[in-house]
C-alpha positions, 0 to 999 in steps of 0.5 A: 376365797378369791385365791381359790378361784384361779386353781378351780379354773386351772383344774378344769381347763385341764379336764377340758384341754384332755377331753379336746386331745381325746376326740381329736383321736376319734378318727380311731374309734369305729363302733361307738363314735365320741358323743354318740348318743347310745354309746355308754361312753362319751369318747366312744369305744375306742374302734371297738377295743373298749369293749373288747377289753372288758369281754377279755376282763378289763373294765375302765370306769371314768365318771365325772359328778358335778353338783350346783346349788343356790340359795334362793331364801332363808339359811344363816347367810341370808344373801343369795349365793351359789357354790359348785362341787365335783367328784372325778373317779377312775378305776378299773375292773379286772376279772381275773378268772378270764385272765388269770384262770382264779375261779370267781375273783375280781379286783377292783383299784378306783381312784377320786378327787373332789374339788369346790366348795359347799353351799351348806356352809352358808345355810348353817350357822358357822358355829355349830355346822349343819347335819345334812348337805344340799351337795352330797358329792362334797364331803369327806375333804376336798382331796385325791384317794385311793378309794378302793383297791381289793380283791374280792374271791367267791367259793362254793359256787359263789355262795360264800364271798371274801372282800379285802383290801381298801374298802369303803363301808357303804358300798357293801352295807345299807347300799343302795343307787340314788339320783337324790343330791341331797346327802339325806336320801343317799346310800349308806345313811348309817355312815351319814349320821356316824361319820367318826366310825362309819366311813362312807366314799371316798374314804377307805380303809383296811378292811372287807367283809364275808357274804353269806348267800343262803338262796340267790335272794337272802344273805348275811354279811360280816364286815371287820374295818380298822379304823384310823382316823388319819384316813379322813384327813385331808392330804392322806388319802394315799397313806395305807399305814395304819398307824394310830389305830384308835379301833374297829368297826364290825357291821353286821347285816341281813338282806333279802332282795326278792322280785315280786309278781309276774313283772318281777318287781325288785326289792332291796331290803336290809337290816345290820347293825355296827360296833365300833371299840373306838372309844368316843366322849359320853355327852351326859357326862360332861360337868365342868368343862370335860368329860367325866366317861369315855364309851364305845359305839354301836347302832342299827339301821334299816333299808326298805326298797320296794318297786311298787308298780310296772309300767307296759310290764317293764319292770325298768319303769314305774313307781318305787319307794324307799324307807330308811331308818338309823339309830345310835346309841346315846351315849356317844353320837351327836345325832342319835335317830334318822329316818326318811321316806322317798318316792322315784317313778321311773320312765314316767313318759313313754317318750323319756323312758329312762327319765326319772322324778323323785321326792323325799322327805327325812328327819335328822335329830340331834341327841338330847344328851349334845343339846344340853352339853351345849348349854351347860358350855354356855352357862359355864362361859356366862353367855347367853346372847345368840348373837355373842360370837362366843355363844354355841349355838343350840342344836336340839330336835331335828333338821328336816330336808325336802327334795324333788328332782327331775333325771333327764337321761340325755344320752346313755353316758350324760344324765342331768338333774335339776331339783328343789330342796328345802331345809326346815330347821337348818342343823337343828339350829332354831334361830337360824331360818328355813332354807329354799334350794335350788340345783342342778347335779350332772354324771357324765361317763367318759 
């Protein structure tokens, strides 16, 4: 662990060193100086050129998401520890009706790194891992990506869209925005709890979908996604070959996203369901120390994402709730249902209206069928001690994730969120004890 530390350091005074190179230029910058508090942009808009460059077209996005955690209690490691992770994105936007004269087309190339180390892995038992994480910007490898790089083409007066390229699943199904740093009460929950089908970001692949949009409210998508298992690896995040296909993922999903009353109260409310050919093991099935089936995938999830009430009849502030559900099928996911329920009052004082403070609670639960695979191993290995370092640890019934968090929005690019989690039943492992979290999450646009 200790030869890690000089790299993380290295990498950061980096950043550090091209922030200092960036403001030492804010001579230059006239509309929005660097640090500006309403600047949407920390290095500010470049003597207006910033700003100009997106009203012609072209839109540079850089964001950095840093996210600390702590154990104060509980977990498989009982000592108190802290770990830090990050995520840089770069992309870019261009509109190319504006530059190109391609009537309703966009195209959009974003480029991650993540970097740290995960706190979760000190919560579970090292030898079954865990369901959730307390630090949802650190999965999926600790790697650069090519996170997203397609084109996106509207018809019909943008009734009908086509998206192509490499796309990550989450940002057009079961999506969402959430400040929760929990992984539980994110967007993208189907991907969460179905990650060898379902690729959430940073991960891309080939692939896109088609929108239908009946009224400016309701429509339907289909998604169509290769799925080449090499994309998760880390070091491969630039490979676009798609080499060793094991399948594909087709998502379908419904939306309806209507504004209620005379505030307009936004809604946000989804229901899809996937298939996957990819062919995975059927853990009832397994006898002797393998498995006797092989099946393909499939599951359904469903979003409910109302703004309750107004605040001063600004519909930007008051209290909203958010409802999601996820079902796999039992033959082949490890964990076969999820739900959650999370509450987010925005502006809760005059004084901080675009503060936010949300709290959420959800349920992970581990298929019957994996549980007793586990067991049947064990038996077969003539182990029963939870203390044998070859004992698989048991998972069955469910992992239950708590969080309350605080968004203080201190300048229009700096929001910065401490919380509280608490882990009851860390991956559905009994003998390892509840959890209690502390952290703190920061997104940082430059």
């Amino acid at each position: 662990m200790k030869s890690k530390l000089p790299k993380t350091t290295l990498k950061r005074s980096v950043a550090f060193c091209g922030l200092g190179l960036m403001l030492a230029s804010g001579s230059a910058l006239a509309d929005y100086a660097p640090l500006s508090i309403d600047s949407p942009y920390a290095f500010g808009d470049w003597g207006g050129s910033r700003t100009q460059l997106k009203n012609d077209g072209v839109d540079f996005q850089v964001n950095y998401t840093m996210e600390s955690a702590s154990n104060f209690s509980g977990g498989y490691n009982h000592s108190t520890t802290a770990r830090y992770t990050d995520q840089w994105a770069f992309g870019t936007t261009l509109d190319l009706e504006k530059l190109l004269n391609w009537n309703d087309t966009q195209f959009q190339t974003t480029i991650t790194s993540r970097n740290g180390q995960n706190l979760s892995d000190y919560i579970n038992d090292p030898r079954s891992g865990g369901l959730s994480s307390v630090q949802e910007v650190w999965g999926r490898g600790q790697t650069w990506r090519l996170t997203q790089f397609w084109l996106n083409k509207g018809f019909f007066d943008h009734a009908v869209e086509v998206k192509a390229g490499r796309v990550t699943v989450g940002e057009d199904f079961d999506a969402f925005q959430s400040n929760f740093q929990n992984l539980a009460f994110g967007s993208g929950q189907a991907g969460n709890w179905r990650g060898d089908r379902w690729y959430n970001w940073p991960v891309s692949q080939w692939g896109g979908r088609v929108k239908f949009s009946f009224t400016p409210e309701v429509f339907l998508q289909v998604g169509f996604y290769n799925q080449t298992a090499s994309n998760y690896d880390t070091g491969n995040g630039f490979r676009l070959d798609t080499s060793h296909t094991e399948g594909n993922m087709v998502p379908v999903e419904l939306g309806w996203q209507p504004a209620f009353g005379a505030d307009k109260l936004p809604g946000n409310y989804r229901v899809g369901m996937y298939y996957s050919s990819m062919k995975g093991d059927n853990y009832s099935s397994y006898r002797d120390g393998q498995y006797g089936e092989q099946n393909h995938a499939y599951g359904g999830y469903l979003l409910l994402q109302q703004q309750l009430t107004s605040m001063d009849g600004d519909n930007q502030r008051g209290l909203g709730v958010i409802v999601q559900a996820v079902m796999n099928d039992h033959k082949t996911s490890k964990t076969d249902n999820y739900q959650s329920v999370s509450f987010v009052w925005k502006g809760p004082f005059a004084s901080r209206a675009k503060d936010e403070i949300g709290i959420g609670a959800a349920r992970i639960h581990v298929n019957d069928d994996y549980g007793n695979m586990l067991r049947q191993t064990n038996r077969d290995n003539g182990v029963n001690d939870y203390n044998n370092p070859t004992y698989l640890p048991i998972q069955s019934g469910s992992e239950y994730d708590y969080e309350i968090y605080y968004n203080a929005h201190l300048t229009s690019w700096l929001n910065l969120r401490p919380n509280l989690q608490y882990i009851a039943s860390p991956g559905a492992v009994g003998e390892v004890k509840d959890a209690f979290i502390g952290g703190i999450s920061a997104n940082i646009n430059f």
